[in-house]
N, C-alpha and C positions, 0 to 999 in steps of 0.2 A: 971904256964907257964914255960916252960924250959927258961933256959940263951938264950943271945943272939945268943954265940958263937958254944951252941951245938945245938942249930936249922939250924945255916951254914953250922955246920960239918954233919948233916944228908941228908942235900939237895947236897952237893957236892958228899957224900958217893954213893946216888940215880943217880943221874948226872949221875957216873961214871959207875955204875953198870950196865945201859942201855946202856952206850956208848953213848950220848947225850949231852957230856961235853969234851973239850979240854982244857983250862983251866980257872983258876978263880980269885980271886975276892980278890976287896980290899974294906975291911970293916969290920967294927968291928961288924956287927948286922942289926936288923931292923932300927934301924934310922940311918944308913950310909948310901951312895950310893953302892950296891952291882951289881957287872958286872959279865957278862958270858954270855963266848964265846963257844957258841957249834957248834958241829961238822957237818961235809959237809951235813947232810940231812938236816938241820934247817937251817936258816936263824941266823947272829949277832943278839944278841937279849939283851936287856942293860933296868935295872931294876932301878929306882934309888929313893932315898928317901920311901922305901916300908914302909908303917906303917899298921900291918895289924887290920881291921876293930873289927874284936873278936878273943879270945883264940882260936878260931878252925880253923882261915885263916889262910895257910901255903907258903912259898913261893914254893911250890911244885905245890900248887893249880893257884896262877898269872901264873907262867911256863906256866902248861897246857893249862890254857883258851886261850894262847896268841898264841899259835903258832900250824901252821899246820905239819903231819906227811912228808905229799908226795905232789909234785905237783897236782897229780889230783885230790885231796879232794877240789883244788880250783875252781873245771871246773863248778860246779852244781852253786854256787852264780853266777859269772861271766857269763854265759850261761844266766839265768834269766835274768841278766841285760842287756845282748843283747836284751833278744824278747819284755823286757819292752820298749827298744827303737824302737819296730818295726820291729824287724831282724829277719830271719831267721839263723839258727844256722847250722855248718858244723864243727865238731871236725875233728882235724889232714889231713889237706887236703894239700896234696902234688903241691908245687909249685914249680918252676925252680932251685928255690936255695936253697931249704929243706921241710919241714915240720911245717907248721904255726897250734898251738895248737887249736885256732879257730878262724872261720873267718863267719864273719853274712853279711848278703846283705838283702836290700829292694830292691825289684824289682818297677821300677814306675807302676803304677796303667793303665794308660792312655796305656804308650805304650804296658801293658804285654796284654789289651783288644783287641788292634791291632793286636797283635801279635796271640792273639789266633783264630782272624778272619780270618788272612792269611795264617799260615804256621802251624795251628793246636798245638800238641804237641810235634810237631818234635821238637829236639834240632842239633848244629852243633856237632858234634859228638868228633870231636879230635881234639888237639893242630891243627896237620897239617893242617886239612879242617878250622881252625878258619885263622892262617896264611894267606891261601890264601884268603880265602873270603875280609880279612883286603885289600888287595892288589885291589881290584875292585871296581870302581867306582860306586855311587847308579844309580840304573837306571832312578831319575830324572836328574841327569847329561847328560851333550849332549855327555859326552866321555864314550868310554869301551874300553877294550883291547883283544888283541888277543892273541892267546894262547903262541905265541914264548915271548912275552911280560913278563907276568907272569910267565913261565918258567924260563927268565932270572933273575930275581928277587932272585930264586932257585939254581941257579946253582952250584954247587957243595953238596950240601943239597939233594934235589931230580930231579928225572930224567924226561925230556919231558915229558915220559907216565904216571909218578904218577902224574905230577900236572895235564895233561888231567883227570886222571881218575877222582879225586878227583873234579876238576870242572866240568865233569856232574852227580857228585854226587848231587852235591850242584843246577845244574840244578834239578836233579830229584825230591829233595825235596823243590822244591823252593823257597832257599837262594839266588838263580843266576837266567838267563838267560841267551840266547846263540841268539843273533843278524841272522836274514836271512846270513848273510858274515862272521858269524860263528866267532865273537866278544864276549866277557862277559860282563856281569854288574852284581851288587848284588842287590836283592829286599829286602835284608834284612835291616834295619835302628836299627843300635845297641843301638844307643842312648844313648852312655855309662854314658853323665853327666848327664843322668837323673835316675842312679842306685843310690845307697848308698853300698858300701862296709867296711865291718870293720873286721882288723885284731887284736887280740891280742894274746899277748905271756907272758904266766905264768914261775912265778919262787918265789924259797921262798927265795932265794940269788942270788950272782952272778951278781950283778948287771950290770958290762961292758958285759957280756956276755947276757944277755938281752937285753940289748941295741939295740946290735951289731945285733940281730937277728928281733929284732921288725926295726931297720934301714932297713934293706930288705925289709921288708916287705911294705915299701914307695914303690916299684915298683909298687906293685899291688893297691894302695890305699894313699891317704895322713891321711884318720885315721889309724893311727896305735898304739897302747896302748902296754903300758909295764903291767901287771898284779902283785902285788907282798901283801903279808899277810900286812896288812893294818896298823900297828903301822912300820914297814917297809918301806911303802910307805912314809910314813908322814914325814921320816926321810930322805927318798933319795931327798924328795920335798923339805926339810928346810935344807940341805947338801949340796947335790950336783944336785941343778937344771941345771947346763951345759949339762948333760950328754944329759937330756932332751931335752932341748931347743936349742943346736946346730944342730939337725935331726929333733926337730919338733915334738916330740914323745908324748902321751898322758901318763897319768900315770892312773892306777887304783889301791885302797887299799879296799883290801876282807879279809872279816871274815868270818866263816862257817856260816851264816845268810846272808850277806850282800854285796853287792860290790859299791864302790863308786867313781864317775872322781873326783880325783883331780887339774889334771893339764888337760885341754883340748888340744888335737893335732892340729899340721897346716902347710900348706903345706910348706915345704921344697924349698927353691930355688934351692939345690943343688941336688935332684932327683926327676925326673918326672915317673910317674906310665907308664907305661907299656900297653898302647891299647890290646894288643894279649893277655897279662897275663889276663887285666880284664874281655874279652871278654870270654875267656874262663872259667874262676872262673863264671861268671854270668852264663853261660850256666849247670854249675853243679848245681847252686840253680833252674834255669828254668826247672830245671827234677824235684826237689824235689817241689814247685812251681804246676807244672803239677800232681803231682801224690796226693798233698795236695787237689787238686782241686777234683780229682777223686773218693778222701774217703770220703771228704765231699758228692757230689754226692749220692753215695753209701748211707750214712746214712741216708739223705734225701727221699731216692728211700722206703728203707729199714721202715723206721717211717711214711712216707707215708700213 
């Protein structure tokens, strides 16, 4: 077996030679504590007490096992662990205030049978028609509004005639109604506490900056999960839990096999989710939802 000190000096040489290593380490060998700090695509990554198992374990080999290249080789475990909970799955889907890496929804059972009784496979189409529909009252309510009403609601946002337009949209497809006095109500019941939405955001470092970005995402949802390589996780869990637990945030630690909660989320007193954000997130799973239905169908029809 080589020395100690020229099995460090090979692994630093490698380190280096990849670009993978910023800088190094104090210790004299395998029974030291040996550290290394690599570079912006990896995560801090802190090796300690390595004693390797036979002559052929290298600390080249712990390295590797241990850490991911890129954020997205994290997406495939993490993904699993959504539909294990029951989710449907939506990579990179654009919300008000960026780009959530994935975000999963259960649709309730009860109301999407409802829903497919009444208004078929339509969906509300756009931010804007979701907006206003939020704005009108169900039509078991004894109230509705008239159009100057909800227009005002708009103002400086859109004009008289697109929110007319847009509300006999929403008549046509029968999210609304339109009263004999020519009044609105919505027939639609979004039911939003009876969704389940879950956001997470992947990262192999960076931890305030993760944070900061799974924090937003409490608009849309109060699960919101940090994602991060899972000897990573374990350390931001027994470090620094504030980061977590001032926002509420969920923690997850993934290995290219695996993903696991460590830290369960929960609702934030200091941000509430977002009606209009949710309503419309749920409507992009209601297409996919809808069109899941359809292939099934299809196959059924097909093996028939």
């Amino acid at each position: 077996m080589r020395s100690t000190w020229d099995g460090e000096v090979c692994v630093l040489r490698w380190a280096f030679s990849i670009g993978r290593i910023g800088a190094i380490a104090d210790g004299n060998g395998w029974g030291s504590s040996v550290y290394l700090i690599l570079c912006a695509e990896r995560p801090f990554d802190f090796v300690k007490d390595v004693t390797p198992p036979s002559d052929n374990t290298t600390m080249i080999d712990i390295i590797e096992k241990s850490e991911f290249a890129r954020e997205s080789e994290m997406q495939a475990p993490v993904w699993r662990w959504l539909e294990s909970e029951g989710l449907m799955v939506k990579p990179e889907v654009s919300l008000p205030w960026g780009i959530c890496d994935l975000v999963g929804c259960e649709l309730d059972p009860e109301h999407s049978r409802k829903r497919l009784q009444s208004t078929s496979s339509r969906t509300v189409s756009s931010r804007r028609a979701v907006n206003i529909l939020t704005e009108l009252p169900h039509e078991r309510s004894r109230r509705s509004k008239e159009l100057r009403e909800v227009a005002a609601v708009f103002e400086g946002y859109l004009t008289t005639e697109e929110v007319e337009s847009e509300l006999l949209k929403l008549v046509a497809q029968q999210f609304a109604v339109q009263t004999r006095t020519g009044r609105f109500k919505r027939t639609f019941d979004y039911a939003l506490e009876r969704h389940r939405l879950v956001c997470v955001e992947l990262k192999l470092s960076r931890i305030l900056e993760v944070c900061y970005q799974a924090k937003e995402n409490k608009q849309l949802t109060n699960e919101s999960y940090v994602a991060l390589p899972l000897h990573t996780a374990r350390r931001v869990s027994a470090t620094r839990p504030e980061e977590l637990s001032k926002s509420g945030l969920g923690l997850l630690g993934v290995t290219t096999t695996s993903c696991v909660e460590l830290v369960a989320p929960f609702q934030s007193p200091h941000i509430q989710p977002s009606h209009v954000t949710q309503l419309h997130c749920i409507e992009l799973f209601w297409r996919q939802f809808v069109k899941g239905r359809r292939a099934s169908a299809s196959r059924q029809l097909v093996m028939g």
